[in-house]
C-alpha positions in Angstrom: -42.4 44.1 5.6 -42.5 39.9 6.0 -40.8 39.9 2.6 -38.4 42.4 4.4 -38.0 40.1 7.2 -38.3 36.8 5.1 -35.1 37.6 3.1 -33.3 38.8 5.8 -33.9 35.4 7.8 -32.6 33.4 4.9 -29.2 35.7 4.6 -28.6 35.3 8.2 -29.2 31.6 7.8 -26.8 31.2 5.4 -24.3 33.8 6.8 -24.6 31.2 10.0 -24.4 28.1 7.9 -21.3 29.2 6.0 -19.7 30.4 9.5 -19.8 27.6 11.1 -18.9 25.2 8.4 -15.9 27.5 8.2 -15.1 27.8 11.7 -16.1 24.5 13.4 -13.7 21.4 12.9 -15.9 19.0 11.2 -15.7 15.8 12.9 -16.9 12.5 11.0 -17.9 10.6 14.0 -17.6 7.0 12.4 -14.2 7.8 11.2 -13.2 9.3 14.5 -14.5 5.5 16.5 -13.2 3.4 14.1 -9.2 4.9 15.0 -9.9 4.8 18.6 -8.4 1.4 17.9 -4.8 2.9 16.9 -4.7 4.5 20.2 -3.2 3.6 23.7 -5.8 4.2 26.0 -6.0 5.0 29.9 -8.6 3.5 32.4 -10.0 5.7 34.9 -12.6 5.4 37.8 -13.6 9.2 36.9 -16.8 9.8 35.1 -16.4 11.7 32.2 -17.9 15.5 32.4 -19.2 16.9 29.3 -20.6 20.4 29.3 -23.0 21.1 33.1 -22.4 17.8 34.0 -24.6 16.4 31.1 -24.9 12.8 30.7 -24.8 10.7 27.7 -28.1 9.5 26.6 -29.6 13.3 27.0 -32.1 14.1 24.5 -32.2 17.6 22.7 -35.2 19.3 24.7 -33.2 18.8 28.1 -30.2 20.1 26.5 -32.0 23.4 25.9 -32.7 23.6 29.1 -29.3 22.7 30.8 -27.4 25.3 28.4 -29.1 26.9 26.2 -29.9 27.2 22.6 -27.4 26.1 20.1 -26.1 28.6 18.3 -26.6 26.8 14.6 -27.5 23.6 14.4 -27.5 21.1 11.1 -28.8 17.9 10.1 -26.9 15.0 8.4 -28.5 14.3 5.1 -26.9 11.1 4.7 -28.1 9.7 7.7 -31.8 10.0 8.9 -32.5 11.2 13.0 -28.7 12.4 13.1 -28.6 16.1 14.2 -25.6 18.5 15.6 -25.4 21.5 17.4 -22.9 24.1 17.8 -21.8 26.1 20.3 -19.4 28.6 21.9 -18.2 29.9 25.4 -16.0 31.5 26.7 -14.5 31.1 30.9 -13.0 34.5 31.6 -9.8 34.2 29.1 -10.9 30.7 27.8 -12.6 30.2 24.5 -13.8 27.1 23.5 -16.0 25.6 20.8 -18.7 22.8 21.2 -20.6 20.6 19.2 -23.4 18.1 20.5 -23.7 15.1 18.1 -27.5 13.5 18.6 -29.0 10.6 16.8 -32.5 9.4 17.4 -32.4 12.2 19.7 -30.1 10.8 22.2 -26.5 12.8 22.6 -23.9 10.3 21.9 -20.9 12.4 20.7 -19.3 15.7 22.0 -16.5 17.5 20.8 -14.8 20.4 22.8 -12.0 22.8 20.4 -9.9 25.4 22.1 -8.6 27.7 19.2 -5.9 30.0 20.2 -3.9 28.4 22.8 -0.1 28.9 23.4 2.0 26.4 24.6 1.5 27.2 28.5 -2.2 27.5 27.9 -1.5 24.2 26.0 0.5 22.1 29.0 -2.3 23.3 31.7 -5.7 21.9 30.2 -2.9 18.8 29.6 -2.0 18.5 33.2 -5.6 19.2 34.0 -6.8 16.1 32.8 -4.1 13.9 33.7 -5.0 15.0 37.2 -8.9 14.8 37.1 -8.8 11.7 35.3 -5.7 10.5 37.4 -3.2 9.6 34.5 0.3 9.7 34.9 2.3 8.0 32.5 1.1 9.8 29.4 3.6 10.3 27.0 2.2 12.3 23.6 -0.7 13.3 21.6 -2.9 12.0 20.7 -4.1 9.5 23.6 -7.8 8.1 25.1 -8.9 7.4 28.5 -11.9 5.5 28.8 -13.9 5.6 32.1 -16.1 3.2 34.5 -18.8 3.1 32.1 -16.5 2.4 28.8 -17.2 6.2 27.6 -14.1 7.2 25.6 -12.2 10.6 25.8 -9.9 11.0 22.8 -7.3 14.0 23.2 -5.2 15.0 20.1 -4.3 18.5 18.7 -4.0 19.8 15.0 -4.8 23.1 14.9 -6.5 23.2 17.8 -6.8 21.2 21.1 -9.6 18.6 21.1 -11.3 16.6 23.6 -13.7 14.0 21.9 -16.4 12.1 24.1 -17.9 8.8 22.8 -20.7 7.2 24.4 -19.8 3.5 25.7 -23.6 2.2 25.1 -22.7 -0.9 23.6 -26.4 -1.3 22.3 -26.1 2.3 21.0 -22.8 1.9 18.9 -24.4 -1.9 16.9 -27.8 0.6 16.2 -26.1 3.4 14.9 -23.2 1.6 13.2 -25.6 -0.8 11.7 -27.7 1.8 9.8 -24.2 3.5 8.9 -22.9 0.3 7.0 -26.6 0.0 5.0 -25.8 3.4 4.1 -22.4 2.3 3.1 -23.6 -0.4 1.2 -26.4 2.1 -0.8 -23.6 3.9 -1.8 -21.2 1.8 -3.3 -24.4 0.7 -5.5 -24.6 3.8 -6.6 -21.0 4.1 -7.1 -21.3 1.2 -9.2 -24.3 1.8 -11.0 -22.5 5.0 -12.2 -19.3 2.9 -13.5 -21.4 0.9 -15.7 -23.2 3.7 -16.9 -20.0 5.9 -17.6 -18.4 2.5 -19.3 -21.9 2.0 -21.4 -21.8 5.6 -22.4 -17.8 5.3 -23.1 -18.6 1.8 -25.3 -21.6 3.4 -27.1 -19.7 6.3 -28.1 -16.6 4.5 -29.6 -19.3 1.9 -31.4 -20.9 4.8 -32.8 -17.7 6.6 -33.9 -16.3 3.3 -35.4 -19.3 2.7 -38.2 
């Protein structure tokens, strides 16, 4: 019977895992800062709300308790201490899709997706914001607003409509970014390590073809 149950854990696991990887934008949170920069952003004396009102900073064992498991959750091999969770919920006709990005176990990223929309559904989470976050002049997709504590909303829409939420911890951003670029650095080694190898290989072949 725990064979049973053993083999059907691991096909439900992978069910999930290809589900989500299918269903859920996948966000590369580096990428996604570094074009914050191409974007005209909005100041606001709001606070930014993620998900129950939970704050940036919050490590995973208090998010359990403020909404709940995660529905999947994965970790990024590339870089150590960097884990996300997924998530979805629904407000009586709404459905929306959130993932929790934690390093060190600290949330620093969130990403809300709302599949499905038409254009009315569309224009009122628009006008929503402009009037939470008091924003009047905005003109088009996509577009940031960055709040009292320098925590950046990004709105844009490709498929879906996204709201992005980067933490403003200046401390946070050097640590995280700073371990990203060593990884950088690692691979473009191994990137070229591989070249001379593959060239070595290539000249070793046409030496041994020319005798």
């Amino acid at each position: 019977m725990n064979i049973i149950k053993s083999y059907i854990k691991k096909k439900t696991e992978k069910y999930k895992s290809y589900y989500y990887k299918n269903n859920f934008p996948n966000f590369d949170y580096f990428d996604r800062f570094n074009k914050i920069s191409d974007l005209i952003l909005y100041d606001t004396n709001e606070e930014f709300i993620i998900k129950n009102k939970i704050p940036f900073g919050t490590n995973i064992s208090n998010i359990n308790n403020l909404i709940g498991k995660c529905r999947f959750q994965k970790k990024l091999e590339e870089l150590n201490n960097y884990t996300i969770y997924y998530y979805k919920f629904k407000i009586d006709f709404l459905k929306y899709k959130l993932q929790l990005h934690f390093y060190n176990d600290m949330l620093f990223y969130a990403v809300n997706s709302f599949p499905y929309l038409d254009t009315h559904e569309l224009e009122e989470l628009l006008n929503l914001v402009k009037i939470k976050y008091k924003i009047q002049n905005i003109i088009d997709l996509p577009f940031g607003i960055k709040d009292k504590n320098n925590n950046i909303l990004v709105v844009s829409e490709s498929v879906e409509l996204i709201f992005e939420y980067f933490w403003g911890n200046k401390n946070f951003i050097n640590e995280i970014f700073s371990e990203y670029n060593k990884l950088e650095i690692r691979r473009q080694k191994l990137i070229e390590k591989r070249k001379l190898e593959i060239l070595k290989n290539i000249w070793l072949l046409n030496h041994k073809n020319s005798k």
